[in-house]
C-alpha positions as CSV (number, residue, x, y, z in Angstrom):
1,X,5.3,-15.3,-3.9
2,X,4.6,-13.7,-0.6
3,X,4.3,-9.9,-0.4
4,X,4.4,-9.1,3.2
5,X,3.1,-5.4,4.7
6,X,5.7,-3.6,7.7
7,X,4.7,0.1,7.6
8,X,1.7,1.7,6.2
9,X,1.5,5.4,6.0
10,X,-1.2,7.4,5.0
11,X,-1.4,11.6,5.3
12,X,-4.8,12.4,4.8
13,X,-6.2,15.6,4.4
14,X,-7.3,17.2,8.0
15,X,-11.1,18.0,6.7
16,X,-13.0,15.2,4.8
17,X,-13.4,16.9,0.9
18,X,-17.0,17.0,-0.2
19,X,-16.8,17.8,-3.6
20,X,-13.2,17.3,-4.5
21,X,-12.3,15.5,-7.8
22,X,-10.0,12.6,-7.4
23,X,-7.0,13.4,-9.8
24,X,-5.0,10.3,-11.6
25,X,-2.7,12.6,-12.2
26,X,0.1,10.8,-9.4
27,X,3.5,10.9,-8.8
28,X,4.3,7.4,-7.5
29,X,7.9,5.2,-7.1
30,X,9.1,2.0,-5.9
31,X,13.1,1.8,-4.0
32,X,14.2,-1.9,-3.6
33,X,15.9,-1.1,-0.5
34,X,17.7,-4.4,0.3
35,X,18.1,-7.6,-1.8
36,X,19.2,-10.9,-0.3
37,X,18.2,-14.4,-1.7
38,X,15.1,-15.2,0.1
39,X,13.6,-11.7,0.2
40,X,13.7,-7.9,-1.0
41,X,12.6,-5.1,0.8
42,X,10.5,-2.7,-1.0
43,X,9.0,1.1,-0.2
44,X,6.1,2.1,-2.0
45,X,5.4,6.2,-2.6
46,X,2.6,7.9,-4.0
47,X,1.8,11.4,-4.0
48,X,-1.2,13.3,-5.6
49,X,-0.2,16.2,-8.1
50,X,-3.4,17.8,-8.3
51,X,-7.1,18.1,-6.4
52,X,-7.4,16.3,-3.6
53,X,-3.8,16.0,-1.4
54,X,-2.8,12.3,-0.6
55,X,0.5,11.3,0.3
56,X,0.7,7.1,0.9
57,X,3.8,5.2,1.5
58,X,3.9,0.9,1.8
59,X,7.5,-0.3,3.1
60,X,7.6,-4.2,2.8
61,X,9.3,-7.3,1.8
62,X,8.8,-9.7,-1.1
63,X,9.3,-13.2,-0.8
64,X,9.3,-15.6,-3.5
65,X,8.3,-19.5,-2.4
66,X,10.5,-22.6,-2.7
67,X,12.9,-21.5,-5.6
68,X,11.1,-19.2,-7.3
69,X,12.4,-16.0,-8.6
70,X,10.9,-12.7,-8.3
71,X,9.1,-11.6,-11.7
72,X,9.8,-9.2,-14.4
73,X,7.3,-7.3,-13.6
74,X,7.6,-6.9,-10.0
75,X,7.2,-2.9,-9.7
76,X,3.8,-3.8,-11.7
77,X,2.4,-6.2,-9.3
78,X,3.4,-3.7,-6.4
79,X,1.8,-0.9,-8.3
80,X,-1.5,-2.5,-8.3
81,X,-1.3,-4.3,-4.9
82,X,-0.2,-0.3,-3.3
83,X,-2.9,1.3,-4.7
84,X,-5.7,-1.3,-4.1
85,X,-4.2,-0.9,-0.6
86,X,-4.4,2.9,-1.0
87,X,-8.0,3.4,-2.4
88,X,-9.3,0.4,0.6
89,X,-7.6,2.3,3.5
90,X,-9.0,6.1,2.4
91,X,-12.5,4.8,2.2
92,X,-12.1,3.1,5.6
93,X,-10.3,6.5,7.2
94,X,-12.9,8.7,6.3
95,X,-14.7,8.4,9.0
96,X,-13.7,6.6,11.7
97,X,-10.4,5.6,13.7
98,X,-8.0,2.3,12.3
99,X,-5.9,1.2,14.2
100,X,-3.3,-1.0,13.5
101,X,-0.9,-3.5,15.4
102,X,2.7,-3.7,14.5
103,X,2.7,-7.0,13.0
104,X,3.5,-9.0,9.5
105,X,1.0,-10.3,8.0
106,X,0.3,-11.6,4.1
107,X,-1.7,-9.7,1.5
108,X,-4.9,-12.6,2.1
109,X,-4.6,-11.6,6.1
110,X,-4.7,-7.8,5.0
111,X,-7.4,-8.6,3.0
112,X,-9.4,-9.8,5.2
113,X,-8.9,-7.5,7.8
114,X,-9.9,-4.8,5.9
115,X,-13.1,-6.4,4.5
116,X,-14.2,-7.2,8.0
117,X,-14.0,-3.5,9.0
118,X,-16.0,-2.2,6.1
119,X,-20.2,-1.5,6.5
């Protein structure tokens, strides 16, 4: 299974917080926005309730390989890949400038993109 990246939006606070405690407390959802048989579309939301104000948002596609079909747990696996994605891209942002070309790439790609721009 393939989960590819399209959009990537994160609204970051204008000032960097110093001392601000990270809240789990998080409002987050997944909309399957189009299913066909070689794919689905997928928007990933989260929203911080408390401390420190982050809103993220992932829109994508999932694609499983050969005949496979997508798994039961599939909002699960997008959970954990969103907010790895999250956490990665808000330590990068905090103090310098990302940007990003408008292009599809696979989670590995992504990966390695963002381990190359870390210090």
């Amino acid at each position: 299974m393939e989960i590819q990246i399209q959009k990537i939006g994160l609204f970051r606070p204008e000032k960097n917080p110093r001392s601000c405690t990270l809240s789990l407390d998080m409002d987050w959802k997944i909309d399957y926005t189009h299913f066909s048989r070689d794919s689905v579309e997928y928007t990933f939301y989260v929203e911080s309730l408390k401390g420190l104000p982050l809103n993220f948002k992932i829109e994508g596609k999932v694609v499983p390989e050969d005949s496979e079909k997508l798994p039961g747990n599939l909002s699960e696996i997008l959970l954990d890949f969103g907010l790895k994605i999250m956490v990665e891209l808000f330590n990068i942002t905090r103090d310098r400038t990302l940007s990003v070309q408008n292009e599809l790439v696979s989670i590995d790609e992504f990966q390695k993109k963002v381990k190359n721009l870390e210090v």
